[in-house]
C-alpha positions as CSV (number, residue, x, y, z in Angstrom):
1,X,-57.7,81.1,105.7
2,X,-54.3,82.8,106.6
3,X,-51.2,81.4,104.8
4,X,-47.8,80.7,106.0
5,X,-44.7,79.4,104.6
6,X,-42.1,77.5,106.2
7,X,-38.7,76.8,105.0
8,X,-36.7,74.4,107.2
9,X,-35.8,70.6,107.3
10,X,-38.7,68.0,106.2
11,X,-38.6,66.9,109.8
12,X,-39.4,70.1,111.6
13,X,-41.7,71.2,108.6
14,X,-43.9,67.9,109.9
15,X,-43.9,68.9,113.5
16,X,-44.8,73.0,113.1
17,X,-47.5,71.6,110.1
18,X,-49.3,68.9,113.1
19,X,-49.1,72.1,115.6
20,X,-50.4,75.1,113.4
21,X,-52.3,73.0,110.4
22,X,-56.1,73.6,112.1
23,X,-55.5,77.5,112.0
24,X,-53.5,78.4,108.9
25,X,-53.2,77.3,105.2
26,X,-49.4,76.1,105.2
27,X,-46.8,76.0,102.7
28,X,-43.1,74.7,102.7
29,X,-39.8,74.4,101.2
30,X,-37.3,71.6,102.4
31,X,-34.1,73.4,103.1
32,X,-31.0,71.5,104.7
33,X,-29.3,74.6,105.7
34,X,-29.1,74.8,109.8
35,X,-31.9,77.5,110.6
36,X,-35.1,77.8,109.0
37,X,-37.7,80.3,108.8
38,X,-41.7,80.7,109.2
39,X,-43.3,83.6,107.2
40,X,-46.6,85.2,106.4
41,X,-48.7,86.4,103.7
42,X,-49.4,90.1,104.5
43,X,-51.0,92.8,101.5
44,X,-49.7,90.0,98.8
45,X,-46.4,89.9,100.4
46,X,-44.1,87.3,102.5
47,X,-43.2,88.6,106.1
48,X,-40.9,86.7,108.1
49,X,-42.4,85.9,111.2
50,X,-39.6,84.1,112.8
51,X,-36.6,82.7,112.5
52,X,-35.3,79.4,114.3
53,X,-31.9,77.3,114.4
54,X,-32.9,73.3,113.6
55,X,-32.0,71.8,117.1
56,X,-34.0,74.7,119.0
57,X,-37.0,73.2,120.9
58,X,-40.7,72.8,118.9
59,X,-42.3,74.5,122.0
60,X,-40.2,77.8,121.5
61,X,-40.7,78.0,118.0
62,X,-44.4,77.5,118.0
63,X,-44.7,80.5,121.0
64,X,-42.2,82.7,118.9
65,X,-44.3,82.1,115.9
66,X,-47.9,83.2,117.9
67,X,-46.0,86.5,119.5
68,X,-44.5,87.6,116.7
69,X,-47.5,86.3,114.2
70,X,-49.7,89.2,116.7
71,X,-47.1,91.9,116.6
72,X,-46.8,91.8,112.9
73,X,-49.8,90.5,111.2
74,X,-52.6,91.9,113.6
């Protein structure tokens, strides 16, 4: 299974997890900085996917995550 990591607040960890949990193995850190970040494994390494600020809308993070997650992983 393809594994991601996300780094953000507990609450918006939950959300992305509920949205993207049926197609990747996820992991997290709980950060309380303001932006957080979703990355990939890729040849044994961590790719950022995409980066998001806390208050931006669940919607635009999961699409930015699927675009970018073709362009860079695929």
């Amino acid at each position: 299974m393809r594994k991601i990591l996300i780094t953000s607040s507990e609450k918006i960890i939950n959300q992305i997890e509920k949205k993207l949990r049926y197609n990747f193995e996820i992991d997290f850190e709980y950060s309380d900085l303001p932006e957080g970040k979703i990355e990939a494994k890729k040849d044994n390494k961590w790719v950022t996917i995409c980066r998001f600020s806390s208050d931006e809308n669940l919607d635009n993070i999961i699409t930015m995550f699927n675009v970018n997650y073709e362009i860079k992983c695929k």
